[in-house]
C-alpha positions as CSV (number, residue, x, y, z in Angstrom):
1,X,-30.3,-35.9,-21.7
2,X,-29.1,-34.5,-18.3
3,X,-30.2,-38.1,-16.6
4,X,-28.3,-39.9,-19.0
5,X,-25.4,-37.8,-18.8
6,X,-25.6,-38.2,-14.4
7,X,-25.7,-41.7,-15.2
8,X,-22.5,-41.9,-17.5
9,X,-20.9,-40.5,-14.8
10,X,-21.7,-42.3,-12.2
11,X,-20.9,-45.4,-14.1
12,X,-17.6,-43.7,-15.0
13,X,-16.8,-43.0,-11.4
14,X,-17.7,-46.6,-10.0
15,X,-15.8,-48.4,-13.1
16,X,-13.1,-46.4,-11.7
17,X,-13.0,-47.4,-7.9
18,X,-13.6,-50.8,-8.6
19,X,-10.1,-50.8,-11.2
20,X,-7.9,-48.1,-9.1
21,X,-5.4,-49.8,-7.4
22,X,-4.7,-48.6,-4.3
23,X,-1.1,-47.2,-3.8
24,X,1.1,-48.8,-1.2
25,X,1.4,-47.4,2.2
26,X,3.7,-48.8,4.5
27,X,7.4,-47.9,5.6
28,X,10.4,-50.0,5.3
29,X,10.9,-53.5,3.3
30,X,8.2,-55.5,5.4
31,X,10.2,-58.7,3.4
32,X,13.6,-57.8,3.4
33,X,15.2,-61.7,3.2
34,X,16.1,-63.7,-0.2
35,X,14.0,-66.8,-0.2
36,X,15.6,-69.8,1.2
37,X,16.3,-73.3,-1.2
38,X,17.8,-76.1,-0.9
39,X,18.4,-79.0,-2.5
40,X,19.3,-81.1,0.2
41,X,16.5,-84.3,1.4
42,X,14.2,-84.0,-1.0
43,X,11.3,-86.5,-1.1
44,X,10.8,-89.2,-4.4
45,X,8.8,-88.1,-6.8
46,X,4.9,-88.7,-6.6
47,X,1.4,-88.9,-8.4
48,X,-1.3,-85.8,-8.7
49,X,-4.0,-86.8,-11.1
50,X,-3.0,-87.1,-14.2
51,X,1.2,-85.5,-13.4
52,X,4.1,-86.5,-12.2
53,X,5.4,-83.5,-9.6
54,X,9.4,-84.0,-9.5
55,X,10.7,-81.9,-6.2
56,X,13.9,-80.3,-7.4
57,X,14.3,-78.0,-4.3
58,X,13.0,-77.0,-1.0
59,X,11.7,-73.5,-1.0
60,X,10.5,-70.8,1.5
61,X,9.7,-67.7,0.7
62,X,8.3,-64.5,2.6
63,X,7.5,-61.2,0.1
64,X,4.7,-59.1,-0.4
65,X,2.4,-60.1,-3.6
66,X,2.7,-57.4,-6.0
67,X,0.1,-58.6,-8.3
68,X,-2.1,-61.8,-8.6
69,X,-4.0,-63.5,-11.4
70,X,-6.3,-66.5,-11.5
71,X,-6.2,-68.8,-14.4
72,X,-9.6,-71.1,-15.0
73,X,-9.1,-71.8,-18.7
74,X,-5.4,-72.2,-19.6
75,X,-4.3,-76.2,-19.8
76,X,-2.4,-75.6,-16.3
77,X,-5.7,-74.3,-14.6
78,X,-6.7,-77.1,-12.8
79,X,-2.6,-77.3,-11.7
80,X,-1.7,-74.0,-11.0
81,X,-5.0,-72.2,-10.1
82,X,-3.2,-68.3,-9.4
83,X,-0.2,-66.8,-9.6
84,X,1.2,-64.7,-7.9
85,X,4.3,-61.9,-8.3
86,X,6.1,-61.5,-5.1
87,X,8.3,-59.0,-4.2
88,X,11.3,-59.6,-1.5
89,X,13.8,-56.8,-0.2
90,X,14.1,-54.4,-2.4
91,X,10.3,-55.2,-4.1
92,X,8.8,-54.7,-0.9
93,X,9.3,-51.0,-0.4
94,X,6.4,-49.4,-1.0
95,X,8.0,-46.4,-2.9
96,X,9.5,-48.6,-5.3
97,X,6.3,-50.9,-6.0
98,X,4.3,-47.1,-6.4
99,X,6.6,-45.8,-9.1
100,X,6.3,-49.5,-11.4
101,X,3.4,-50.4,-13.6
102,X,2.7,-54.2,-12.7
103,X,0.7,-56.2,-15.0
104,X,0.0,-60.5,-15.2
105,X,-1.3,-62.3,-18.1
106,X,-1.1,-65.4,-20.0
107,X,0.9,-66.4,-17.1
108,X,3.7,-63.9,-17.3
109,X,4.5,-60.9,-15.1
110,X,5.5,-57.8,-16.6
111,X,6.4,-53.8,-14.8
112,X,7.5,-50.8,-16.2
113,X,8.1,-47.4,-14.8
114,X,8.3,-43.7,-16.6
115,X,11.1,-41.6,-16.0
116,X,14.5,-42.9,-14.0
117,X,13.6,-46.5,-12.5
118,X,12.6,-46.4,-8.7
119,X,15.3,-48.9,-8.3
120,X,18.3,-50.6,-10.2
121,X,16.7,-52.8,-13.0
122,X,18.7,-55.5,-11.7
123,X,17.9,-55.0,-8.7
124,X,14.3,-55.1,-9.6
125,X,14.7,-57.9,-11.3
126,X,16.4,-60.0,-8.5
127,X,13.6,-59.3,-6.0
128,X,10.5,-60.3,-7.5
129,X,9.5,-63.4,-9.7
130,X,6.4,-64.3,-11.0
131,X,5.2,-68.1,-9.0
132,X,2.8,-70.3,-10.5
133,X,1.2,-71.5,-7.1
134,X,0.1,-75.4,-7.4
135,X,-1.5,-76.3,-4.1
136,X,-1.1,-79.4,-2.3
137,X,-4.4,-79.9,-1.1
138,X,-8.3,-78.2,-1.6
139,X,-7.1,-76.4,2.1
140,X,-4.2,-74.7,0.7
141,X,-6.2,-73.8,-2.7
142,X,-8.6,-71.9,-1.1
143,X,-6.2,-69.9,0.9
144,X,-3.9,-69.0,-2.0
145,X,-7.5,-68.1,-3.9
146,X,-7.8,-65.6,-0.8
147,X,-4.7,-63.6,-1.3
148,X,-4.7,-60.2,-2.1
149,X,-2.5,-57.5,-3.6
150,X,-0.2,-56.1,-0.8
151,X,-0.4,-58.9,1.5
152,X,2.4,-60.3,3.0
153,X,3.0,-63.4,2.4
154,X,5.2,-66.7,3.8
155,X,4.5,-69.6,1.1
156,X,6.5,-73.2,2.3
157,X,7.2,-76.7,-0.1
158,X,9.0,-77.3,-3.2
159,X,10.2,-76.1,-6.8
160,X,9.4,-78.7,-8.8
161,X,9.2,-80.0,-12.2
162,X,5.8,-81.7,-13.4
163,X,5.5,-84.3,-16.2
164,X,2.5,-85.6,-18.1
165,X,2.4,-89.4,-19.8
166,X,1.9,-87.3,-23.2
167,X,5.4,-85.2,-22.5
168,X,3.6,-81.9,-21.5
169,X,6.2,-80.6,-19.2
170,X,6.9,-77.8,-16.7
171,X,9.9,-77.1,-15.0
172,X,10.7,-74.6,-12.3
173,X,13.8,-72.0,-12.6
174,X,15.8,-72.4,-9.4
175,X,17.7,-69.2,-10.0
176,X,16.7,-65.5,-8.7
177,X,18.9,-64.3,-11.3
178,X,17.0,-65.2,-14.7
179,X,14.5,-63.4,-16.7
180,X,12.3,-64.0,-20.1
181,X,11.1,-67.4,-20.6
182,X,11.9,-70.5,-18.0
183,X,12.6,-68.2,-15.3
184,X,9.4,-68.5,-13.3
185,X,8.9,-70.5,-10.3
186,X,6.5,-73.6,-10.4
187,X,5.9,-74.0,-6.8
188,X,4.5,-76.8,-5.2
189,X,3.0,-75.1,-2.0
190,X,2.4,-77.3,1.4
191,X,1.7,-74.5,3.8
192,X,0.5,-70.8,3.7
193,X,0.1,-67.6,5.9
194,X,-0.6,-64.2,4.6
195,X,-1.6,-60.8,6.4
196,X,-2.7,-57.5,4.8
197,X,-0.2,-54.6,4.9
């Protein structure tokens, strides 16, 4: 009984380092800038597979991933292989990411905090979006398959909208300011460079 009790435990204990996450350590906002669009000299639509991708802006972002989820199953799988939540200015303190709850599923992000909010909820709301991540090429796949919680992370290419012959659609928000539904960012990503914090 005594084995099997040593053995719960140490199962216990290992389930629990492997699902901890670590808290965030660094000083200062290690992304303090807004992303940068545009709208302005956009290529024509082209081809991927079986889609359409429509560029509706140029986009450049630098933040620090908050949380990252891989989709295999869902019918935008073999599209938008991970998401990621990214966190910009006020997102990429470490004292405010410490204090929120972060979650991704189904394709949506989701925080919450206990107590007084570690920020503004606005605020919170205007720094971070949840970014479906399609990659241009098998390259740029694997890299955004590498990323890891608390990197930092400069992603380059375009918001887009993609259509399907059978009118499956999926359109990019091209505002910081929305929430709920529509307001995540379906970005077509041409270049990548991340670094751990």
């Amino acid at each position: 009984m005594k084995k099997l009790l040593l053995f719960l435990i140490v199962i216990g204990l290992g389930w629990a380092a492997c699902f901890h996450e670590a808290a965030a350590s660094w000083t200062g906002r290690p992304a303090p800038d807004d992303p940068r669009q545009t709208d302005q000299a956009l290529p024509a639509a082209f081809p991927h597979g079986t889609y359409t991708i429509h560029p509706l802006a140029r986009y450049t972002i630098t933040a620090v991933v908050l949380s990252r989820d891989h989709y295999r199953f869902d019918e935008a799988a073999a599209l938008a292989p991970v998401d990621l939540a990214l966190g910009w200015g006020v997102m990429s303190e470490a004292a405010v990411i410490n204090a929120l709850h972060i979650t991704q599923s189904g394709r949506w992000y989701e925080y919450r905090w206990s107590g007084a909010p570690p920020a503004p909820p606005g605020e919170i709301a205007r720094h971070s979006a949840n970014t479906h991540c399609l990659p241009a090429n098998a390259a740029i796949q694997r890299q955004l398959l590498a990323i890891q919680r608390h990197d930092l992370v400069s992603l380059d290419g375009f918001l887009v909208e993609v259509t399907r012959p059978d009118g499956w659609h999926w359109r990019s928000s091209l505002s910081r300011d929305d929430t709920a539904g529509g307001a995540c960012e379906v970005f077509w990503i041409t270049q990548v460079s991340r670094r751990p914090l």
